[in-house]
DOTI-899574 format. One record per residue (C-alpha): residue number from 1; residue in one letter; x negated, z, y. Coordinates in nm, 3 decimals, padded with zeros to 5 digits. Layout:
N
<vomar: NUM | firo: A | x: X | z: Z | y: Y>
...
END
This chain:
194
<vomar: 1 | firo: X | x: -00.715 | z: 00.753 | y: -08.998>
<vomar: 2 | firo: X | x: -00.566 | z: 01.060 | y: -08.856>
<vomar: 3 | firo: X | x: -00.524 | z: 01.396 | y: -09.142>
<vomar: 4 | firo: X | x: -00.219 | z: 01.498 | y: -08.941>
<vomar: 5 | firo: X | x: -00.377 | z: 01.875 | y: -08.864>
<vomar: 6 | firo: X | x: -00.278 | z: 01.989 | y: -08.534>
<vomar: 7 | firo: X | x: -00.317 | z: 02.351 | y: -08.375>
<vomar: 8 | firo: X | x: -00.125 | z: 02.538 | y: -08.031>
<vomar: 9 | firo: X | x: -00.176 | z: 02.806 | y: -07.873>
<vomar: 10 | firo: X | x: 00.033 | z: 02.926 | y: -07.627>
<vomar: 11 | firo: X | x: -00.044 | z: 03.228 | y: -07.340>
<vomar: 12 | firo: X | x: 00.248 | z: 03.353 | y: -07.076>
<vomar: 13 | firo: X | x: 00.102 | z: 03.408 | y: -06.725>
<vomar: 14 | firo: X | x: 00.223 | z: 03.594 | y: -06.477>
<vomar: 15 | firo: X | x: 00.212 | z: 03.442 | y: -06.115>
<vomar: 16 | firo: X | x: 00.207 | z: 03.747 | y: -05.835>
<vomar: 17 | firo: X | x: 00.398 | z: 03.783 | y: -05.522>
<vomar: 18 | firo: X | x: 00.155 | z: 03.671 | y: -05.247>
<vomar: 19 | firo: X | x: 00.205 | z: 03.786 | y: -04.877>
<vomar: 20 | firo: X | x: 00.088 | z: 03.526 | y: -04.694>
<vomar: 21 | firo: X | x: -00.112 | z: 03.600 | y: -04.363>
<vomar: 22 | firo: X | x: -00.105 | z: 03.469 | y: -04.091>
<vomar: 23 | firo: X | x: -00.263 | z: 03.665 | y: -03.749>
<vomar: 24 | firo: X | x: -00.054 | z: 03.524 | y: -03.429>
<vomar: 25 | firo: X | x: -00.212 | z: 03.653 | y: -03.085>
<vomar: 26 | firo: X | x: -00.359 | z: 03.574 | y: -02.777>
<vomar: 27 | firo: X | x: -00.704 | z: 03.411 | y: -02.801>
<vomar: 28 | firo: X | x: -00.839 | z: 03.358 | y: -02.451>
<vomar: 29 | firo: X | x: -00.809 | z: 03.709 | y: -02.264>
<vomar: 30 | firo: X | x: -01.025 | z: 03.917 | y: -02.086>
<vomar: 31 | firo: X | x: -01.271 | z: 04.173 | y: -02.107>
<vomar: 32 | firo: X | x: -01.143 | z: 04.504 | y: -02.098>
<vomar: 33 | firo: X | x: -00.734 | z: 04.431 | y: -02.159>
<vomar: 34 | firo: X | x: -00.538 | z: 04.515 | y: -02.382>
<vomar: 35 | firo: X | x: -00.371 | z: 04.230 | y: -02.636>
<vomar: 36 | firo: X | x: -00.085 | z: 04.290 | y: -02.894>
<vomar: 37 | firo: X | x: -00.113 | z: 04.081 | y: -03.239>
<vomar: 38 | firo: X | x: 00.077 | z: 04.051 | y: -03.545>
<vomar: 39 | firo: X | x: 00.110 | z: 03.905 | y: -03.886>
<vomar: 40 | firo: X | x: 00.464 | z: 03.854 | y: -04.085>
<vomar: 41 | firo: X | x: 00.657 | z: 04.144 | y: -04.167>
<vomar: 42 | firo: X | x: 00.691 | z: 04.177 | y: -04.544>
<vomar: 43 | firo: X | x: 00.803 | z: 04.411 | y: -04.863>
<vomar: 44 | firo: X | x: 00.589 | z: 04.600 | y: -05.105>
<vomar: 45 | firo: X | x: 00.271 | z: 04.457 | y: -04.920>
<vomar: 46 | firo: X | x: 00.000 | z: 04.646 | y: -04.729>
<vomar: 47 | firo: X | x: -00.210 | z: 04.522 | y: -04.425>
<vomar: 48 | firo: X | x: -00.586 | z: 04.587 | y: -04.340>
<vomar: 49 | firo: X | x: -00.701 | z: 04.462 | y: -04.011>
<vomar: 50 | firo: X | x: -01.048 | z: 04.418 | y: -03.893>
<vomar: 51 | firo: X | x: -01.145 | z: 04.360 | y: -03.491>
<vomar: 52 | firo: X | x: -01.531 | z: 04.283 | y: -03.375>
<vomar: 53 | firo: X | x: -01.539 | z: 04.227 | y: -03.006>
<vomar: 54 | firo: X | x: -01.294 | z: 04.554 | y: -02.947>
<vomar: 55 | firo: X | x: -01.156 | z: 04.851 | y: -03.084>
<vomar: 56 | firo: X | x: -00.777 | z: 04.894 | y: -03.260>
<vomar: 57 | firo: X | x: -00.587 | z: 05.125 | y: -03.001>
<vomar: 58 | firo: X | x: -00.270 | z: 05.137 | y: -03.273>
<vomar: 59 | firo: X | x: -00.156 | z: 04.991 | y: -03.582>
<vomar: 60 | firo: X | x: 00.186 | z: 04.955 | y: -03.724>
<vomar: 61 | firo: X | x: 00.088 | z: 04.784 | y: -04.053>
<vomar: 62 | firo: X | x: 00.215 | z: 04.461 | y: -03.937>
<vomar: 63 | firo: X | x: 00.104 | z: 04.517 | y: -03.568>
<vomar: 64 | firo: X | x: -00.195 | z: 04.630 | y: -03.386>
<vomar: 65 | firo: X | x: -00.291 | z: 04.688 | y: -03.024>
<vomar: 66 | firo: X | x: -00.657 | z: 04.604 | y: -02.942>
<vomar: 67 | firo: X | x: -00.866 | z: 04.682 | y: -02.640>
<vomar: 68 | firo: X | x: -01.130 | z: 04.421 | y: -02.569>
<vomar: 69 | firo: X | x: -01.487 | z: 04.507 | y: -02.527>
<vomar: 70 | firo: X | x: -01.656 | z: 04.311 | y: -02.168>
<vomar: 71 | firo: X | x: -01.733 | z: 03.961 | y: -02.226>
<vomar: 72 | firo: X | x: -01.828 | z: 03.708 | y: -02.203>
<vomar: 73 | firo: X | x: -01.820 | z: 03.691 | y: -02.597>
<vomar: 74 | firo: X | x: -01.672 | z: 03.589 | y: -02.910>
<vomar: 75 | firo: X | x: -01.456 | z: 03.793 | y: -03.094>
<vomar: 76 | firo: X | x: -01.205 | z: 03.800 | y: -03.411>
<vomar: 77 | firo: X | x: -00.872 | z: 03.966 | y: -03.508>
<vomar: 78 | firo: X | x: -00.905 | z: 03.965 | y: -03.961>
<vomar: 79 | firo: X | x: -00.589 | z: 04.068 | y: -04.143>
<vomar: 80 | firo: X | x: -00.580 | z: 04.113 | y: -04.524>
<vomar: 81 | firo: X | x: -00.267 | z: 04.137 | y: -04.696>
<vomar: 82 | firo: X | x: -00.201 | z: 04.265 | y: -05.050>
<vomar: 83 | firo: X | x: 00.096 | z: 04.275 | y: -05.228>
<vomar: 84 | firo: X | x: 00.187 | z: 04.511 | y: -05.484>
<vomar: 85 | firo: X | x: 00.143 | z: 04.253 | y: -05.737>
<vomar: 86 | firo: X | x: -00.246 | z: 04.238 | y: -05.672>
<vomar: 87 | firo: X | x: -00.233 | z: 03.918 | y: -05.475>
<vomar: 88 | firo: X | x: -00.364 | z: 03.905 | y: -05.120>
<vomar: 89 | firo: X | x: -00.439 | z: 03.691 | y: -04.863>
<vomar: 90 | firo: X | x: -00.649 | z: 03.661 | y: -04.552>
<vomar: 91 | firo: X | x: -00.583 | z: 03.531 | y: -04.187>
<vomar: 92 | firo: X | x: -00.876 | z: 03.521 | y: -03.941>
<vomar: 93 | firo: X | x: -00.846 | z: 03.450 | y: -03.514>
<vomar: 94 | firo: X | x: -01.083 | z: 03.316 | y: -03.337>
<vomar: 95 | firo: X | x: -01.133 | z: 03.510 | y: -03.009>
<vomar: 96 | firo: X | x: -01.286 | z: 03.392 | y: -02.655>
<vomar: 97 | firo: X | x: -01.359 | z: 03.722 | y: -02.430>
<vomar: 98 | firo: X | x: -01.431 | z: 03.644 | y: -02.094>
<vomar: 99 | firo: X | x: -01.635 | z: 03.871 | y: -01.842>
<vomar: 100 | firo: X | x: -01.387 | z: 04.080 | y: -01.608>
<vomar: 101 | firo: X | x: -01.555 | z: 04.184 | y: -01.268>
<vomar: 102 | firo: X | x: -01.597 | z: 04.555 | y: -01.205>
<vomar: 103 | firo: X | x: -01.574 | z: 04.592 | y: -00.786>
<vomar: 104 | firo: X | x: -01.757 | z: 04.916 | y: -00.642>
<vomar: 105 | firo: X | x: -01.645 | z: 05.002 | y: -00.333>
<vomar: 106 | firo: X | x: -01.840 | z: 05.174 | y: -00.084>
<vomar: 107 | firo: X | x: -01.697 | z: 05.384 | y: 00.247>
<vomar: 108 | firo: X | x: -01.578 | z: 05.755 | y: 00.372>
<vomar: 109 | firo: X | x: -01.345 | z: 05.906 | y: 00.146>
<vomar: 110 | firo: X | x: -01.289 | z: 06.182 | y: 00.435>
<vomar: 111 | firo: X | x: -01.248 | z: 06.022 | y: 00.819>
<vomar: 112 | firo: X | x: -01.060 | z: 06.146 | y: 01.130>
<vomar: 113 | firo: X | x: -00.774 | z: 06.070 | y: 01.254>
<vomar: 114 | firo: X | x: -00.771 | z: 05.790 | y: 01.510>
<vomar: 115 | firo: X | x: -01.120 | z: 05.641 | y: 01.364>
<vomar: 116 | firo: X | x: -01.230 | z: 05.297 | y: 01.261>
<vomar: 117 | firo: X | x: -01.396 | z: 05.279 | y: 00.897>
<vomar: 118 | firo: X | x: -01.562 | z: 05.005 | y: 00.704>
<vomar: 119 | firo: X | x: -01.494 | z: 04.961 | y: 00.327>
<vomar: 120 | firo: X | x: -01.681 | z: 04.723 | y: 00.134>
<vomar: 121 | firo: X | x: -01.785 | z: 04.589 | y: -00.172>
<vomar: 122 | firo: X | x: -02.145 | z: 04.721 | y: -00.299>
<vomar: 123 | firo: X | x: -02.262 | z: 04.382 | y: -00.398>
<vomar: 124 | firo: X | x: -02.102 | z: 04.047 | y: -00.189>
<vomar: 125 | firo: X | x: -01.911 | z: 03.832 | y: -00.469>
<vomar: 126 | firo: X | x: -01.794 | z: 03.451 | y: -00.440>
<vomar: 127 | firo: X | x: -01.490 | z: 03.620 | y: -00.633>
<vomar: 128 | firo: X | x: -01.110 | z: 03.637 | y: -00.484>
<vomar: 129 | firo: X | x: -01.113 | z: 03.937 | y: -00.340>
<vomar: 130 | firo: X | x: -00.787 | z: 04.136 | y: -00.182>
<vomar: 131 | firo: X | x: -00.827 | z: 04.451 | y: 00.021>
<vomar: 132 | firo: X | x: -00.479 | z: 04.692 | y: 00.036>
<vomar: 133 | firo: X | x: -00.472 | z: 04.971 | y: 00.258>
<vomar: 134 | firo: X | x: -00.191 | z: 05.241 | y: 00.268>
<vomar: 135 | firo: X | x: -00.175 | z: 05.529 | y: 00.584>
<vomar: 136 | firo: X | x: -00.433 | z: 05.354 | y: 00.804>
<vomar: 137 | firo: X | x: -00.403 | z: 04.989 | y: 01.001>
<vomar: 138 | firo: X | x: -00.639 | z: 04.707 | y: 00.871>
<vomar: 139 | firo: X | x: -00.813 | z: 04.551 | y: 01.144>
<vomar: 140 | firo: X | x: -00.930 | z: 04.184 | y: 01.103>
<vomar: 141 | firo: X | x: -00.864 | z: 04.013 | y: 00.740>
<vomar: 142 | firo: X | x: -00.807 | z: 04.140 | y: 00.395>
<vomar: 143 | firo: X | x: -00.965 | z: 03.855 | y: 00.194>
<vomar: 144 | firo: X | x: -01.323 | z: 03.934 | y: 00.269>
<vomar: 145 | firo: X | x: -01.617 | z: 04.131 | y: 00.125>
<vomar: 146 | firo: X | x: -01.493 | z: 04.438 | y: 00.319>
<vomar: 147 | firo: X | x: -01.266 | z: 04.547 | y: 00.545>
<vomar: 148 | firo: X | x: -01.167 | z: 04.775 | y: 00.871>
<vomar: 149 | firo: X | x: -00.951 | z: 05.037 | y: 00.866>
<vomar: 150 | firo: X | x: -00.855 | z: 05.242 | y: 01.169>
<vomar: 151 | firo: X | x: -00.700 | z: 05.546 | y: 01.020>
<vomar: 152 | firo: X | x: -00.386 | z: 05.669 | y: 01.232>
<vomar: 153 | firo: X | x: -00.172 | z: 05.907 | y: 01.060>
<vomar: 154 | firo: X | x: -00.328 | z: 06.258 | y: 00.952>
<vomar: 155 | firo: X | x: -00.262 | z: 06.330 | y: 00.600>
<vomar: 156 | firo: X | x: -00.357 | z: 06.131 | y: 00.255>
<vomar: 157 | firo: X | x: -00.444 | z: 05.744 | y: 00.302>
<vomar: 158 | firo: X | x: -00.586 | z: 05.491 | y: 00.046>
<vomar: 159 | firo: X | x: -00.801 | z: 05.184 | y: -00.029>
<vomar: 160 | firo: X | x: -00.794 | z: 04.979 | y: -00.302>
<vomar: 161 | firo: X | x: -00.955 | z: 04.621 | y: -00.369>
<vomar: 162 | firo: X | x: -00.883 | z: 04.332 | y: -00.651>
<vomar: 163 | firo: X | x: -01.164 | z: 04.156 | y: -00.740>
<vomar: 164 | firo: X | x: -01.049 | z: 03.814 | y: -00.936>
<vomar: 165 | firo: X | x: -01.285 | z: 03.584 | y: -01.055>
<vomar: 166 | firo: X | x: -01.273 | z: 03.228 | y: -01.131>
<vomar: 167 | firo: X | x: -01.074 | z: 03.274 | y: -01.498>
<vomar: 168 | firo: X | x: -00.840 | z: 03.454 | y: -01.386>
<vomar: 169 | firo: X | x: -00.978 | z: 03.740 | y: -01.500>
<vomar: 170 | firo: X | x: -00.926 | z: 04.080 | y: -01.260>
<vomar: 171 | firo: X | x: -00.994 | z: 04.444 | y: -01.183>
<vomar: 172 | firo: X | x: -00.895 | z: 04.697 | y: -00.892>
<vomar: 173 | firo: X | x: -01.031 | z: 05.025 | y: -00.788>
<vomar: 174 | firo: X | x: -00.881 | z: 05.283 | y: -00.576>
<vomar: 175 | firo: X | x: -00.981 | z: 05.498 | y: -00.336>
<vomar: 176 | firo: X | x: -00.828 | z: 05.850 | y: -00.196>
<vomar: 177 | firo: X | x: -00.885 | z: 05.897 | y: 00.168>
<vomar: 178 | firo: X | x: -00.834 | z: 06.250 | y: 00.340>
<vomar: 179 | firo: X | x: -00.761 | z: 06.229 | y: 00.710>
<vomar: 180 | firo: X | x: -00.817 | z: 06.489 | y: 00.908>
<vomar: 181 | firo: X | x: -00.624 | z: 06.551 | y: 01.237>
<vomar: 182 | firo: X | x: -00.792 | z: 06.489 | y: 01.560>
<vomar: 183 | firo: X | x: -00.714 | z: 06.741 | y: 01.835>
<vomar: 184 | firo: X | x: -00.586 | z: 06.520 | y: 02.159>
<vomar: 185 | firo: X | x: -00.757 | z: 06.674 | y: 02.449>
<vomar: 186 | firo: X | x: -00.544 | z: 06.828 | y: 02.745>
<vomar: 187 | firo: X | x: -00.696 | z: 06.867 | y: 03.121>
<vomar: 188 | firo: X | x: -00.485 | z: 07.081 | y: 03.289>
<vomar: 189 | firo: X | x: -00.440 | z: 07.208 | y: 03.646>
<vomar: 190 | firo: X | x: -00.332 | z: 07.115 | y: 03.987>
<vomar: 191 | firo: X | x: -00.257 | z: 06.746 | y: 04.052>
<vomar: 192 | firo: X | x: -00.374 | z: 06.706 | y: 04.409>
<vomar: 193 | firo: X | x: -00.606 | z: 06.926 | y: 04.581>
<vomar: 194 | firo: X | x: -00.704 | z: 06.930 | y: 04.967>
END
């Protein structure tokens, strides 16, 4: 038989405000770019992010900027939110860097007027590779491991080349070219002599 005794005890708790977090973002980019992420906007609630794989370029609380070390190589984008309450929460991305080729071009960056120069790429690649060419004439194709200019105009010309590789992944380098006039040569005197 029961004696009836009974005993309660009774405690209040106090739930905090939590912030969830949630990091939105690309997660397949390349090596070298620059990538925008962001978690939800919220009140009385502070944000610490955390990259490995790149460095934070700017941070708005609920927005960062990241530049991506090369790849290929895994990286992650870590946001911790805490609200004034105490409570925080943590988001983590999963991030997949892939390699970005780095073309070096080789050729004159002085020529005369009226010659023919050869720009190339230092190593050969199986890449996609697009040659552009402003104050000189290509001669031949623009898809290839290098390219002919003939330089026509005296003044301030340029070569550039994209190198793309097989993810899409891409990178172009510039080159200033200086041309020098070339001095057409006169012969003059009589026309017809006896």
């Amino acid at each position: 038989a029961g004696f009836g005794c009974d005993s309660a005890v009774t405690r209040t708790v106090v739930v905090g405000q939590t912030t969830p977090a949630q990091v939105t973002g690309p997660t397949t980019l390349c090596a070298f770019s620059t990538t925008s992420y962001n978690t939800p906007s919220a009140p009385n609630t502070s944000y610490t992010w955390t990259v490995t794989g790149g460095t934070i370029i700017s941070n708005t609380g609920s927005v960062i900027s990241v530049r991506w070390n090369a790849g290929p190589a895994a990286g992650s984008v870590t946001v911790r939110t805490v609200h004034t309450s105490g409570c925080d929460s943590t988001s983590v991305l999963p991030i997949t860097i892939n390699p970005t080729p780095i073309p070096v071009m080789t050729g004159p960056a002085t020529v005369c007027q009226y010659e023919t120069m050869t720009y190339a790429l230092q190593t050969a690649s199986s890449n996609t590779v697009i040659w552009t060419v402003t104050g000189g004439q290509v001669l031949g194709g623009t898809t290839g491991n290098s390219v002919q200019v003939r330089w026509n105009i005296a003044g301030t010309g340029n070569v550039s080349v994209t190198e793309t590789n097989s993810l899409g992944c891409d990178s172009t380098v510039s080159r200033a070219v200086t041309i020098n006039a070339t001095t057409i040569p006169q012969i003059n005197g009589q026309g017809a002599l006896c």
